[in-house]
N, C-alpha and C positions, 0 to 999 in steps of 0.2 A: 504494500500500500504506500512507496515512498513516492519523494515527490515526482510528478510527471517531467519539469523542467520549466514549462509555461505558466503564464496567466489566465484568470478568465476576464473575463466582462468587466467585473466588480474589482478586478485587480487583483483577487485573491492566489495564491500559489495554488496548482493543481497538482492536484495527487494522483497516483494511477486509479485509485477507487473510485475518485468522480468521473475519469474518463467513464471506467468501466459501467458504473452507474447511470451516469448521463446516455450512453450508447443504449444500456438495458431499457431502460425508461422510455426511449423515444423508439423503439423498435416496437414497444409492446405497444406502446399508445397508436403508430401507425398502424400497426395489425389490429387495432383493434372495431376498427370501420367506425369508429364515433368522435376523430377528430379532421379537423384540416387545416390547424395549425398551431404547433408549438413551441412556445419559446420557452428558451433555457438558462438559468444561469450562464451553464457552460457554454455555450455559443456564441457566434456574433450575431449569427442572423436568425430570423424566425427559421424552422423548420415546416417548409409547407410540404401535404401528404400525398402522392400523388392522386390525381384522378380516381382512378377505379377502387382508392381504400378509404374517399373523404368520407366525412361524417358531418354535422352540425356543428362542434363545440370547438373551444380553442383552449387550450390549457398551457398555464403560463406555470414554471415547478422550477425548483430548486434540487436536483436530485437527491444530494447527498451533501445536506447544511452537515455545518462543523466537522467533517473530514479533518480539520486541523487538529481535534482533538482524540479523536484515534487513538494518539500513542497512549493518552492519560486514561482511557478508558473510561471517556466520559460519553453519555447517552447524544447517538446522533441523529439523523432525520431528515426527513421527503419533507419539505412543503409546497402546494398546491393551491393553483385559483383555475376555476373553470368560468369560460363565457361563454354564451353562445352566438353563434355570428350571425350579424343580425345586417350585413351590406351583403346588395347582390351580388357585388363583384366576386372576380379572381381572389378567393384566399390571397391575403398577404401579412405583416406583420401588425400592421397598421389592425387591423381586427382587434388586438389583443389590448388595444388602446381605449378601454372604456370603463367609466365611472365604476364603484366598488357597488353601489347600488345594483348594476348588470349581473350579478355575478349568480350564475345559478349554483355553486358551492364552492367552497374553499375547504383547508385544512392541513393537519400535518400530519405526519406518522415519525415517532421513537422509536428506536430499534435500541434494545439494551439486555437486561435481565428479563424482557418481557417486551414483546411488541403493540404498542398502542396507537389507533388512529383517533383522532378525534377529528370530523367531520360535520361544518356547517354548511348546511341548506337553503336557498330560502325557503323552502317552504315545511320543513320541519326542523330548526331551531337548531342548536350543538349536542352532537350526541358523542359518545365516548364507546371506544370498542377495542376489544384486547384478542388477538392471535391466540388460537387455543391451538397448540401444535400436533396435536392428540389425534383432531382431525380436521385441522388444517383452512377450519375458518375463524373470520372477527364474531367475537360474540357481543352484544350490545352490554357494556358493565355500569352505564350511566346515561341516563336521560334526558334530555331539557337541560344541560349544566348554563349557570348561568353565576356569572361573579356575585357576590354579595358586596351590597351597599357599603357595607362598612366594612373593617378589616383590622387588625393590629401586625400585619406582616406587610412589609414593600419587599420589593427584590426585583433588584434593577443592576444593571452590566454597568458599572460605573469606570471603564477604564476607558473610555471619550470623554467625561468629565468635562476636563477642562476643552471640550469644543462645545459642552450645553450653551444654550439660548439663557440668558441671567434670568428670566422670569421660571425656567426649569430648578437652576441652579437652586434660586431662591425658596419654587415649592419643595423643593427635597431637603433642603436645610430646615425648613419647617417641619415637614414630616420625621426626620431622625432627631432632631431637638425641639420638641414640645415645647411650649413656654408653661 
């Protein structure tokens, strides 16, 4: 899994498991007759499907987030946004380019000591589902998740810190020092 030698998009160093992964991902999704075009982290350009395998949807995926952390054996992951194409034209990239409102599901999947997807809808809300390897499907382990209003835990990636916006800055120094 070391490093590939290249960048992607986002400037990230590539590992051989994102290739691998990016390559896995968009093979299936082309076979799978329900896309016609998808963009990737790893890429430059959209990936549009040929003719005779398109489908409706565009799926925009991150195949394989945090690959950099691999060596620490920390939990990695797929995230995904589906749209559906909604211009008559030619499939192209530009499809992929439309408000979060469009989006007929999103979500991610963990890969760790357990595989989890958690999947939103629009029209049936965040559901939660965990890889039963036993026999080899997600099982629903959570319903309707939805954040609670209030909360006594934050947990935020604070090592851009110092590039926060001062009105960020400022709510998070609130929030770890109460007055």
């Amino acid at each position: 899994y070391g490093i590939a030698g290249s960048t992607n998009v986002t400037g990230d160093q590539v590992k051989k498991l994102d290739i691998l992964s990016n390559d896995l991902v968009i093979n299936m999704l082309k076979s799978s007759f329900s896309t016609c075009v998808i963009v990737s982290e790893e890429n430059k350009d959209a990936v549009i499907v040929e003719t005779e395998k398109r489908g409706k949807y565009i799926v925009c995926i991150d195949p394989l987030d945090g690959s950099s952390n691999i060596d620490c054996l920390v939990s990695i992951g797929t995230i995904f946004a589906i749209y559906r194409k909604v211009s008559p034209d030619e499939p192209s990239g530009k499809d992929a380019l439309q408000p979060g409102r469009n989006l007929v599901a999103a979500g991610y999947a963990l890969y760790g000591s357990a595989t989890m997807l958690v999947l939103a809808t629009s029209a049936g809300g965040v559901n939660c589902f965990m890889l039963d390897p036993a026999i080899g499907e997600f099982i629903l382990v959570d319903r309707d998740v939805k954040i609670k209003k209030k909360g006594n835990i934050y947990s935020l990636n604070e090592g851009y810190a110092k590039y926060f916006d001062p009105a960020v800055t400022e709510y998070l120094k609130k929030k770890k020092f109460p007055e």
